[in-house]
N, C-alpha and C positions, 0 to 999 in steps of 0.2 A: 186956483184949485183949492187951497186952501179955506180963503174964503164960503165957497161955497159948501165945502162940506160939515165945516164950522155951521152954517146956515139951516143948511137940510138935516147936522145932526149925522152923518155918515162918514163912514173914513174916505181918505182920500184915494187909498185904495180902489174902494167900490166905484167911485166917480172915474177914478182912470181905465176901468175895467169895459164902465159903460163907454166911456170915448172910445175906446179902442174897439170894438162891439164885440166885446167878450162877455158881455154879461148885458140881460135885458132889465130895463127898470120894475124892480120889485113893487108890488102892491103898497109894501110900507115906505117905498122911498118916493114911489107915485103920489101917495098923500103928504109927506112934507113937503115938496115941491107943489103941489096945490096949494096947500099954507100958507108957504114964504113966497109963492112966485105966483102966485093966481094960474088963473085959465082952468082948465074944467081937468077932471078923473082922466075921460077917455082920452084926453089930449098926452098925459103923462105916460099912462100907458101903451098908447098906439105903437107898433111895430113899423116902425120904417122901412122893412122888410114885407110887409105884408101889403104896405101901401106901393110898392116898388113895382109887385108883382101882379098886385089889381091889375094898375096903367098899364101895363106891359101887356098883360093880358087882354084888356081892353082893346090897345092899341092893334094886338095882334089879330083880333076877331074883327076888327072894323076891316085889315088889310085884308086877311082872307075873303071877307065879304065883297069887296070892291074886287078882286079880282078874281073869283072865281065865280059869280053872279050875272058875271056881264056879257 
């Protein structure tokens, strides 16, 4: 943990905040994490909760589909 926020530049605080998803990755800790660790903006920023509820959702309209279509 340490490490990493040595890295990014943030306390270890905010990193343990984000594991624990108490806090979503701020715009400025999204860009050191591009920095130091590559991979794109949206990637740092994406909501993993948003991404949860896409699928879900998805999933759930293809079920109603197939079953009340038929």
């Amino acid at each position: 943990m340490a490490g990493l926020s040595d890295l990014i530049g943030v306390s270890r605080r905010a990193i343990n905040a984000r594991l624990d998803k108490r806090r979503s990755i701020s715009p400025e800790m999204a860009l050191q994490l591009l920095r130091r660790l590559g991979n794109t903006l949206q990637f740092w920023l994406a909501d993993p909760m948003t991404v949860d509820r896409t699928e879900a959702s998805g999933d759930l309209g293809k079920t109603a589909k197939r079953n009340y279509t038929s």
